[in-house]
C-alpha positions as CSV (number, residue, x, y, z in Angstrom):
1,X,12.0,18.4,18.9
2,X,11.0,20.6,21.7
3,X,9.0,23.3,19.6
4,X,7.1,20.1,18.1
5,X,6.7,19.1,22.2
6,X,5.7,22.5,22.4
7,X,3.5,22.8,20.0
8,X,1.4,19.1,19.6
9,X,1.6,18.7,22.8
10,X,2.9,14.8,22.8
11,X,2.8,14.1,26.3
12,X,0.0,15.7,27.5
13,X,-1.9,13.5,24.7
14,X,-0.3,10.9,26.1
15,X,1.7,10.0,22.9
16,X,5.3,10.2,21.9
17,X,6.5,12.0,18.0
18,X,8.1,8.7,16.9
19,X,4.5,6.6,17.7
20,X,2.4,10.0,15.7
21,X,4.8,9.5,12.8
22,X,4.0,5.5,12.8
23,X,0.8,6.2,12.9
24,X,1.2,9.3,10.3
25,X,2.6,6.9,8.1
26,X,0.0,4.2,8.7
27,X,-2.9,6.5,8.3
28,X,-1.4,7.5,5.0
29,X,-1.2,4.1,3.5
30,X,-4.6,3.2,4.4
31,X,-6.1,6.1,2.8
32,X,-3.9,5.6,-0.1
33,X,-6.1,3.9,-2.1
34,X,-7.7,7.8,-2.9
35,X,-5.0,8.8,-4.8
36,X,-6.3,5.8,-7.2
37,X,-9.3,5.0,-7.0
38,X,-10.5,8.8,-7.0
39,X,-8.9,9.5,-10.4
40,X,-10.9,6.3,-11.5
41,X,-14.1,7.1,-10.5
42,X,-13.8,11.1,-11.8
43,X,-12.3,9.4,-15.0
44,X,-15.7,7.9,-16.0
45,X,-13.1,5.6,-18.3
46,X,-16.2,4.4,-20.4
47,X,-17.6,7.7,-21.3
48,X,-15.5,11.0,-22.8
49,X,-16.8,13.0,-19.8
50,X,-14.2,12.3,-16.6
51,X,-11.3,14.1,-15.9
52,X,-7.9,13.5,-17.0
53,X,-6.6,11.0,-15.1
54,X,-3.1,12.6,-13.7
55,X,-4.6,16.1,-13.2
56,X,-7.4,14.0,-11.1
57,X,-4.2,12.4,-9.0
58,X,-2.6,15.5,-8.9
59,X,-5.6,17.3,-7.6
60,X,-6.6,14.2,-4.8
61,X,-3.4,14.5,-3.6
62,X,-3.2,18.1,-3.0
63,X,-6.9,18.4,-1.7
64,X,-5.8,15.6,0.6
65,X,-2.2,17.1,2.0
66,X,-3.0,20.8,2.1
67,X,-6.6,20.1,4.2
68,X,-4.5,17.2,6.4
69,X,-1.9,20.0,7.4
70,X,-4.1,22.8,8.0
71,X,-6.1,19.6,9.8
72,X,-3.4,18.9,12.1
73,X,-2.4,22.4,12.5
74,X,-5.7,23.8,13.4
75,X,-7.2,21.6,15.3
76,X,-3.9,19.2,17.0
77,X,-6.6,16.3,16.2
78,X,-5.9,13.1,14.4
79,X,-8.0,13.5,12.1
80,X,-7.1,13.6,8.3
81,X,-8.7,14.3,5.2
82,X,-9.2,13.5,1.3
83,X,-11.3,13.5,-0.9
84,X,-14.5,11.7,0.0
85,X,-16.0,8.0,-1.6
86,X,-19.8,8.4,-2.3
87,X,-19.7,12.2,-2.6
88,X,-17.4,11.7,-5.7
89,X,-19.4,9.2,-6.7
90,X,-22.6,11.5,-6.4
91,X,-20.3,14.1,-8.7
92,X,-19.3,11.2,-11.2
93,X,-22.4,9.0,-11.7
94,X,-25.0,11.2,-10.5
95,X,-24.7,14.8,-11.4
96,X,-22.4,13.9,-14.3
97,X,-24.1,11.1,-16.3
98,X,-27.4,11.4,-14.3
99,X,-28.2,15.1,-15.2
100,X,-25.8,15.2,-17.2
101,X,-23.9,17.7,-16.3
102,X,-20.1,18.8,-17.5
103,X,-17.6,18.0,-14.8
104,X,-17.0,21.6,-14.1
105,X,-20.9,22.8,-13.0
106,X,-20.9,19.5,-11.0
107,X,-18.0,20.4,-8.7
108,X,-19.3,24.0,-8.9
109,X,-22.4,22.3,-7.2
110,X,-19.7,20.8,-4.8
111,X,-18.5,24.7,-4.1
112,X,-21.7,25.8,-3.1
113,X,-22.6,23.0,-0.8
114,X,-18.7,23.9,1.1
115,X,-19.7,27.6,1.3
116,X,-23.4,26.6,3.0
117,X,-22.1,23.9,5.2
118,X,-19.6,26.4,6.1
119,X,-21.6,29.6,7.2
120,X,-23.7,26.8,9.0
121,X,-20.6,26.1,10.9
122,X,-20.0,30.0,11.3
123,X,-23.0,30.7,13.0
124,X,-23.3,27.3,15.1
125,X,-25.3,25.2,13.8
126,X,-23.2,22.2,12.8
127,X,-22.1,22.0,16.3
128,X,-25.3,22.3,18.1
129,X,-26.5,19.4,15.7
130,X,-23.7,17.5,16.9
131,X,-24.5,18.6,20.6
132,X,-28.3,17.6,19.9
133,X,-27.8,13.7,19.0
134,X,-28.4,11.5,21.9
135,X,-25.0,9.8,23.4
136,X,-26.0,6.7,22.5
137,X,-26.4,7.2,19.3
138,X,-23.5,9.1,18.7
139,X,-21.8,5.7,20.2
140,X,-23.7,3.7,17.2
141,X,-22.0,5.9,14.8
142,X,-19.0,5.2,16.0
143,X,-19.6,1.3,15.7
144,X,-22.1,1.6,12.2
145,X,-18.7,3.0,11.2
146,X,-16.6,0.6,12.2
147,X,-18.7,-2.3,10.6
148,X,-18.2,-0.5,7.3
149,X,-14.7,-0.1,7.7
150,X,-14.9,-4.1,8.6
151,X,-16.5,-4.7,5.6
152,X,-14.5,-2.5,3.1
153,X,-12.0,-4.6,4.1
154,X,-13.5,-8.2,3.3
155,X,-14.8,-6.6,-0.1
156,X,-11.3,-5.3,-0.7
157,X,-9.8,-8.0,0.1
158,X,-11.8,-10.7,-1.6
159,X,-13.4,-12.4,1.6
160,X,-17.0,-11.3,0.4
161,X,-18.2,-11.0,-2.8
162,X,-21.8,-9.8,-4.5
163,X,-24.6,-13.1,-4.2
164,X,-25.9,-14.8,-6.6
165,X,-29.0,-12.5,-7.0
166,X,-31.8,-10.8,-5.4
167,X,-32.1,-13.8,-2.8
168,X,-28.6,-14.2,-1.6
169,X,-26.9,-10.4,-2.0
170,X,-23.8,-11.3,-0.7
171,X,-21.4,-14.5,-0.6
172,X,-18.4,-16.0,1.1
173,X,-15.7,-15.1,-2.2
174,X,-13.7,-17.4,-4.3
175,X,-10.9,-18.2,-2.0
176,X,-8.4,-19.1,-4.9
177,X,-5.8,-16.9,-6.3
178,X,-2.6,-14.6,-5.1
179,X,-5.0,-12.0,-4.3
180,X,-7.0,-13.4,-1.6
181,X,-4.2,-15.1,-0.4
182,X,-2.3,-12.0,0.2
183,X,-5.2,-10.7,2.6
184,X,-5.4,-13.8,4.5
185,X,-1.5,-13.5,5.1
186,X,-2.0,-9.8,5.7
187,X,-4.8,-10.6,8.3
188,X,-2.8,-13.7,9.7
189,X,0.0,-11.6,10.4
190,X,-1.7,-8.4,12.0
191,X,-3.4,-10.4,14.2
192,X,0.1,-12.6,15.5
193,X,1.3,-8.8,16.0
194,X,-1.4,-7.2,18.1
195,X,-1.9,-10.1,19.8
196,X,2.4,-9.7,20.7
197,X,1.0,-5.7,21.5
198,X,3.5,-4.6,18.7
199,X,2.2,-0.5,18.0
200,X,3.3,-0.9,14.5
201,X,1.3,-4.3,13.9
202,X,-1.2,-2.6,10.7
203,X,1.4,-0.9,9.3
204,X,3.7,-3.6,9.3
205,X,1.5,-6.1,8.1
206,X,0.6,-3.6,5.2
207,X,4.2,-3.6,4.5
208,X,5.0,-7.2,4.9
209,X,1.7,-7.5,2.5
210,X,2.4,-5.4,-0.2
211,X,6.1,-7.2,-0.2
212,X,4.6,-11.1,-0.7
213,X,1.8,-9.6,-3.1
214,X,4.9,-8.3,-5.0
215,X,7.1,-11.2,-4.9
216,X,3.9,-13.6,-5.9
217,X,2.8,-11.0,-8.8
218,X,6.6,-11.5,-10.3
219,X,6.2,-15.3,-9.6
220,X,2.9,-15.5,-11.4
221,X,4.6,-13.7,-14.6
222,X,2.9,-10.7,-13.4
223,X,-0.4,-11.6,-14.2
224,X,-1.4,-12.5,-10.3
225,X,-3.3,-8.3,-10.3
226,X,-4.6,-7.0,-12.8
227,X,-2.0,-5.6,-15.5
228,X,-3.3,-1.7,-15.6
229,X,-3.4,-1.3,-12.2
230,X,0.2,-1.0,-11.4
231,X,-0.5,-3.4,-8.2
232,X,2.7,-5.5,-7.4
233,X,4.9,-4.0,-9.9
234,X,8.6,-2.5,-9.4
235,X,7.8,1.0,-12.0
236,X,10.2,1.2,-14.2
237,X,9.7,5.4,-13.5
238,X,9.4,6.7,-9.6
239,X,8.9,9.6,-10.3
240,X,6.4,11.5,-12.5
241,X,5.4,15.7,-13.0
242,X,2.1,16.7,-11.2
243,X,-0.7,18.4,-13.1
244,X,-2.2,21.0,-11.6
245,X,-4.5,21.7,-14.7
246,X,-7.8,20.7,-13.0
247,X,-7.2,23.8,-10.1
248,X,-10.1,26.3,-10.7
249,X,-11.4,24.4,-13.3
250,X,-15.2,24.4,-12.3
251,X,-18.2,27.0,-13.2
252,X,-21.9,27.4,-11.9
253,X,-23.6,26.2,-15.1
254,X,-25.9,23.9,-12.8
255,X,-28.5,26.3,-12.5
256,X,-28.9,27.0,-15.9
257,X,-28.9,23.3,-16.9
258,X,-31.2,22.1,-14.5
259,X,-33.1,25.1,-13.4
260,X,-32.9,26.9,-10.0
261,X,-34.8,24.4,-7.4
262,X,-33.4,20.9,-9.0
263,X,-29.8,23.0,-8.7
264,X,-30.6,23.9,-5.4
265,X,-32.1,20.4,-3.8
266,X,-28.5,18.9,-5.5
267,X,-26.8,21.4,-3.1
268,X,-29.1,20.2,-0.2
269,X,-28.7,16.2,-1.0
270,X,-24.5,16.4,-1.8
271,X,-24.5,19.0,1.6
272,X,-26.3,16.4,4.1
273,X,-23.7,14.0,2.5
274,X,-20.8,15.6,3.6
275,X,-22.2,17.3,6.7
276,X,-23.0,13.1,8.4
277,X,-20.2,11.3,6.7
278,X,-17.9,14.0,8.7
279,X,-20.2,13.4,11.9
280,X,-20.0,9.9,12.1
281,X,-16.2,9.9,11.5
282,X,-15.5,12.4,13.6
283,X,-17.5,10.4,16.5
284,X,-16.2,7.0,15.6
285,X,-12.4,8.0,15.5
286,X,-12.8,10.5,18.1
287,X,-14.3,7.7,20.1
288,X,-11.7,5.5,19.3
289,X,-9.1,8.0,20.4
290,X,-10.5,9.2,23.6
291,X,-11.7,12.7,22.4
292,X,-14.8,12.6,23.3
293,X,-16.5,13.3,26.9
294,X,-19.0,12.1,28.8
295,X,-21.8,12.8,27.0
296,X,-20.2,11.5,23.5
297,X,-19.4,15.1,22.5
298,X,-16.1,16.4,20.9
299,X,-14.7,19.5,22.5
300,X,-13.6,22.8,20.7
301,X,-15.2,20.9,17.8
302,X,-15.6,24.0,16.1
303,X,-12.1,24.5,14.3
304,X,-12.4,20.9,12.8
305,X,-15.8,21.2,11.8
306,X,-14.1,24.4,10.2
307,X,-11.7,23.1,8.0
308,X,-13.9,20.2,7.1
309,X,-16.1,22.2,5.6
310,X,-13.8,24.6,3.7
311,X,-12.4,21.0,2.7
312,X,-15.8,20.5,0.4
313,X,-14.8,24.3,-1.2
314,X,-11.3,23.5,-1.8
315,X,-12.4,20.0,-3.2
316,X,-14.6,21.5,-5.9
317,X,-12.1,24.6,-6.7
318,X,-9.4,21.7,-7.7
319,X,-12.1,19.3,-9.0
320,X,-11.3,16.4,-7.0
321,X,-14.5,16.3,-4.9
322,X,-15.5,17.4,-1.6
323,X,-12.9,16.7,0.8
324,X,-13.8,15.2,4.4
325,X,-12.8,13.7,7.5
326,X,-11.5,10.3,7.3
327,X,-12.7,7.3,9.1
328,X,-9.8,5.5,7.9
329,X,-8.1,8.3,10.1
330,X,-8.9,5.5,12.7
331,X,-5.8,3.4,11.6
332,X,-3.4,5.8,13.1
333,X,-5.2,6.1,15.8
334,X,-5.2,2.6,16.5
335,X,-1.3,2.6,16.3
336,X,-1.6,5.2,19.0
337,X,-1.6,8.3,17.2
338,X,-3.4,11.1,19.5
339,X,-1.7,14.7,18.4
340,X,-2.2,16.3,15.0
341,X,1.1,15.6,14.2
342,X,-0.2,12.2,13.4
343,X,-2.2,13.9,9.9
344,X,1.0,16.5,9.4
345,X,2.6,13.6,8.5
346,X,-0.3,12.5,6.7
347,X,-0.8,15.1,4.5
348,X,3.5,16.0,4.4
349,X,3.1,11.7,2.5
350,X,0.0,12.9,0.3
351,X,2.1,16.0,-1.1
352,X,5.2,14.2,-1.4
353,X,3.2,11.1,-3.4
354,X,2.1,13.7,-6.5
355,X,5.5,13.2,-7.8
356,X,5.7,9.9,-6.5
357,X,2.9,8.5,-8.2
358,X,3.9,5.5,-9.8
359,X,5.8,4.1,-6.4
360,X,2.5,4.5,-4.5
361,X,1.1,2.5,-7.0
362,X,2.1,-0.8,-5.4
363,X,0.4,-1.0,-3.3
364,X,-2.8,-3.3,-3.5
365,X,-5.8,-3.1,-2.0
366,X,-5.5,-6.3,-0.6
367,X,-2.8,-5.3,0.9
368,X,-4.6,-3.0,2.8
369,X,-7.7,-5.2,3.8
370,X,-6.5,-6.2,6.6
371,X,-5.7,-3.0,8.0
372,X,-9.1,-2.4,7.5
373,X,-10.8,-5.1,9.5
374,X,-8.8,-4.7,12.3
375,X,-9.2,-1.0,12.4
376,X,-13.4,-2.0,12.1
377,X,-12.9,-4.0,15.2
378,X,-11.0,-1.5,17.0
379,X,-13.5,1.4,16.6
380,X,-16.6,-1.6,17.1
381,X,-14.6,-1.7,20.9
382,X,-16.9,1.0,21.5
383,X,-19.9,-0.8,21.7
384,X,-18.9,-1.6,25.6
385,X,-17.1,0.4,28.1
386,X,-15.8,-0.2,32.0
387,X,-18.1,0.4,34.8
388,X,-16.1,1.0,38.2
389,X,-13.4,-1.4,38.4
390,X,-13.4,-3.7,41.1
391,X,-10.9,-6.1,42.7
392,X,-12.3,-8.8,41.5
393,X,-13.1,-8.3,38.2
394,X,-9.4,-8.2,37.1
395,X,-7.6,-5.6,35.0
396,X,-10.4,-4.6,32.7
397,X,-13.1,-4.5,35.4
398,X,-16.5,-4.9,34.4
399,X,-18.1,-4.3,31.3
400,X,-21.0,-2.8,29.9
401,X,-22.7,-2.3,26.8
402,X,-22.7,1.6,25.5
403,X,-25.9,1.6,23.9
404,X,-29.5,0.0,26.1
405,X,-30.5,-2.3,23.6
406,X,-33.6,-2.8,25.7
407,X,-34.9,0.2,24.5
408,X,-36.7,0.4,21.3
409,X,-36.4,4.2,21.6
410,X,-32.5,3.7,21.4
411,X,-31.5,0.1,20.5
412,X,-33.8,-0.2,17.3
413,X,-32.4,3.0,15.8
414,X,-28.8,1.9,17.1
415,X,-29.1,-1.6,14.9
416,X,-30.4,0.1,12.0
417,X,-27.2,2.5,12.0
418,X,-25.1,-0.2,12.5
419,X,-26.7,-2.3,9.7
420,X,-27.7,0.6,7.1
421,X,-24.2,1.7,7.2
422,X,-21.9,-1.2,5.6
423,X,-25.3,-2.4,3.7
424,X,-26.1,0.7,1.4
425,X,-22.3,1.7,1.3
426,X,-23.5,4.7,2.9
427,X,-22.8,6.6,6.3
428,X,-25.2,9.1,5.7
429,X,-27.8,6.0,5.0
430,X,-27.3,4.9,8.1
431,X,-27.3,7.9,10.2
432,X,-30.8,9.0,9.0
433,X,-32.2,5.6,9.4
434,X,-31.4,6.1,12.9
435,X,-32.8,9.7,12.9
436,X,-35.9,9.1,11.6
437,X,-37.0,5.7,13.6
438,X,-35.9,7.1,16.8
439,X,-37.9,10.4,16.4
440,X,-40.9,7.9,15.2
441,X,-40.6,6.3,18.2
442,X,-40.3,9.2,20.2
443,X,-43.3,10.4,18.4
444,X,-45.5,7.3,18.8
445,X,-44.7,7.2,22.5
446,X,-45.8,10.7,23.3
447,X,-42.2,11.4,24.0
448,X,-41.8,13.9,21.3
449,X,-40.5,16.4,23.8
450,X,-37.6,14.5,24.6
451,X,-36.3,15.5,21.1
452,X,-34.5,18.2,20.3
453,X,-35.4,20.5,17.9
454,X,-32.7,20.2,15.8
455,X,-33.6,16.4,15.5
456,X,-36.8,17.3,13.8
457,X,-35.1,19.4,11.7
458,X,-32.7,16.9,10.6
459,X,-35.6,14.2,10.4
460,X,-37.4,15.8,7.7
461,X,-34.5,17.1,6.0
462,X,-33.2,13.0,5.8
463,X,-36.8,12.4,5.1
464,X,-36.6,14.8,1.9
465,X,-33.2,13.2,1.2
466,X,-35.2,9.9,1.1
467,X,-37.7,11.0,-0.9
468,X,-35.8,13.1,-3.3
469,X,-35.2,10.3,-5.8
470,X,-38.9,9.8,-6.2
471,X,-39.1,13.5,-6.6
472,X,-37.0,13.3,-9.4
473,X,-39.1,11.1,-10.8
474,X,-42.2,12.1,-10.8
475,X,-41.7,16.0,-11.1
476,X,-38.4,15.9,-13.1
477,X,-36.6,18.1,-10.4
C-alpha cells in the first residue's frame, strides 16, 4: 500500500487506491466492447480476407493491457488505451477491400504511420501542435467529444436509430424489446445514483444492467440478443486459450501494390487520424479530470504523447490496429479516478480477459449505453466554468461559458467541432472543420497573424485530408 502511495501519488491527486480501482474497473467495462467488436470489424465476416477471429481478440486485448500499463506507469495519467474505432475501420474497409490490400501490408501501413507520428513526437512537434491550438478550442474538443460519447450511447443503446432517408438521417428508435429496455433501466438507475452522489453510480448501473439484460435474455428463451453474440448468456466455458498467432504478422507490401506516393498519402491520412483522435481525448478527459491549466494545455504531455504513439507501432506489429488514447478513459475519471493506477488496473482486466473471453462476453452493449451518455454529459460540463465565487451566488458561484460564442472567429469553428464530431462518426472530422473555418476566418479578417504557424500547417494538411478522396478519384492515387 505505501509503495503504491509512493509511487501514484493518491493523495496528492486528490484520490484514494480503492476509488482508482473502481474507476479501473469501470473504465475497463466501458471500453470492453473492443475486445468484440474489434475482432468483428478486422474479421470482414462476409469476405475471406479478415483475421481470425480469436487471434484478433487475443491481439486487442494485449495491444490494449500492455500500452494501458506502460500508460499508467509512464505517465501516472488516467488515460488508457486500445485499439482504436475508425482507424480499424480505415485498415478493414478502406485499405483492405478499398485497395485491396492483404491484411498484413495494411497494418504494415499502420507501422509506418506509429514510427512517423512518433519521431514527430521525439523532436517536438506533436506537443507544440498541441501548445498552438487556441484554449477555446481545445475546450470544444473536449465537449465535440463528449457529444459523441453521448451519442455512441443512444446508438448503442437503441434510443436513436438511422432515418428514413436522405431527408430525415436520423430517428427517435423502436422503443420495443428487452434491449432498449435494458438501457432505459440502465440510464434510470445511473441517474437515481449520481443524483444520491454514489462514486460507483456507472459502474454499478453497468452491473445492475448486464444482470436484468441476463435474467430477461433467459426469460425470452434466449432470443431477447442476438444468439451469436454471446450477449446475456451464462457460457457454458470461462475460460478459453489465447492466440497470439497474429504478433508480427504484417509486411510492407503497400508500396509495391499501390505504388510509392498512394502508399505514402495512406500513411499521411491513417497518421492525422491517430495524431487528432488522441488530441481531442487527451483534452476532453484531461479536461474532465483537471489536468489541464490555464491555457487548456496538458503538462509533461510529452511521455503520453510517447506511448501513444508507439501504441499505433505496437498495434500494427500484433495486427489489431493502431492503438490510442481512450475517450471512454473519461468513465473512470468520472468515478473519480485521477492516478494512473486507474489504467493499471485497466490494462491488469484487458490481460486477464484473453483467457477470459467468453465471461466478458456478457456483457451487452446496452448495458453499457448508459454509461456512455452520462460520461458525454460529464465531459460536455466543460462547456462552462466558475468565475470568482461570490457570497451570493451560492456554492457553485457564478458561471460562465468556456468558449465566446459571440465570436465568429471562435464560436463558429467551436459548433462545427461539436457538431462534425458525433455527425461523421469522426473526431478527426470535427477537429479539422474547426481548423480550417477558424483559420478562414482569421484569414478573411486580416487576422492571419493571430495564427500560429503550426495551424497553417495543420489547415492544409486537413485540407489535403479532405480532398484526398477526390484525389483518388480522379488520379487513381
Amino acid at each position: 500500500m505505501h509503495a503504491l502511495e509512493s509511487f501514484f501519488k493518491f493523495k496528492a491527486n486528490g484520490t484514494t487506491l480503492a476509488r482508482d480501482t473502481v474507476a479501473g474497473l469501470t473504465t475497463f467495462v466501458v471500453m470492453s466492447y473492443i475486445i468484440f467488436v474489434n475482432p468483428g470489424i478486422l474479421g470482414l465476416p462476409t469476405t475471406d480476407k479478415g483475421l481470425p477471429f480469436a487471434a484478433a481478440l487475443t491481439s486487442t486485448c494485449l495491444v490494449a493491457g500492455v500500452l494501458s500499463i506502460l500508460m499508467g506507469l509512464v505517465t501516472n495519467r488516467a488515460f488508457a488505451m486500445a485499439p482504436g474505432m475508425g482507424l480499424n475501420a480505415i485498415v478493414a474497409y478502406q485499405l483492405v477491400l478499398g485497395e485491396g490490400l492483404s491484411m498484413g501490408s495494411a497494418m504494415g501501413i499502420v507501422v509506418l504511420e506509429g514510427v512517423v507520428i512518433t519521431v514527430l513526437v521525439l523532436v517536438g512537434l506533436r506537443e507544440a501542435v498541441f501548445d498552438a491550438v487556441p484554449t477555446q478550442l481545445k475546450r470544444a474538443v473536449g465537449v465535440g467529444i463528449g457529444f459523441f460519447i453521448l451519442f455512441i450511447g443512444l446508438v448503442n443503446g437503441g434510443l436513436v436509430r438511422p432515418g428514413p432517408g436522405p431527408e430525415q438521417p436520423v430517428d427517435l428508435g423502436d422503443l420495443v424489446g428487452v434491449p432498449v429496455a435494458v438501457t432505459a433501466f440502465g440510464l434510470a438507475v445511473t441517474i437515481i445514483m449520481m443524483a444520491r452522489r454514489w462514486k460507483v453510480a456507472i459502474l454499478l448501473g453497468i452491473v445492475l444492467s448486464t444482470a436484468l439484460a441476463t435474467i430477461l435474455n433467459y426469460a425470452y428463451d434466449k432470443k431477447a440478443f442476438p444468439a451469436d453474440t454471446g450477449w446475456a448468456v451464462v457460457p457454458s466455458d470461462v475460460w478459453a486459450k489465447p492466440d497470439f498467432g497474429l504478433v508480427g504478422h504484417f509486411d510492407f507490401g503497400a508500396f509495391a501494390e499501390l505504388g510509392v506516393i498512394a502508399a505514402c498519402l495512406w500513411v499521411f491520412s491513417v497518421m492525422l487520424s491517430d495524431f487528432f483522435d488522441t488530441m481531442g481525448s487527451v483534452i476532453g478527459v484531461g479536461e474532465q479530470a483537471g489536468y489541464l491549466d490555464e491555457e487548456g494545455n496538458l503538462p509533461d504531455i510529452k511521455p503520453v504523447l510517447i506511448v501513444d504513439s508507439l501504441g499505433a507501432v505496437a498495434g500494427g506489429v500484433c495486427s489489431s490496429a493502431s492503438a490510442t488514447t481512450y475517450v471512454e478513459s473519461g468513465a473512470g475519471v468520472g468515478v473519480g479516478g485521477r492516478s494512473g493506477w486507474v489504467t493499471v488496473v485497466t490494462g491488469l482486466c484487458f490481460l486477464a480477459a484473453m483467457p477470459f473471453s467468453p465471461l466478458a462476453a456478457i456483457v451487452p452493449p446496452q448495458a453499457t449505453a448508459a454509461a456512455l451518455i452520462v460520461v458525454g454529459y460529464l465531459m460536455m460540463m466543460t462547456l462552462s466554468r466558475p468565475e470568482s465565487p461570490r457570497e451570493s451566488d451560492g456554492p457553485l458561484g457564478r458561471l460562465t461559458s468556456a468558449i465566446d460564442f459571440s465570436d465568429l472567429s471562435f464560436g463558429l469553428p467551436a459548433v462545427l467541432i461539436m457538431t462534425v464530431m458525433p455527425l461523421t462518426w469522426s473526431i478527426t472530422n470535427g477537429i479539422g472543420a474547426g481548423f480550417l473555418s477558424y483559420v478562414l476566418i482569421r484569414l478573411v479578417r486580416g487576422e492571419a497573424r493571430k495564427v500560429p504557424w503550426l495551424l497553417w500547417v495543420f489547415a492544409g494538411a486537413f485540407l489535403l485530408y479532405f480532398v484526398f478522396p477526390l484525389m483518388r478519384q480522379e488520379f487513381g492515387w
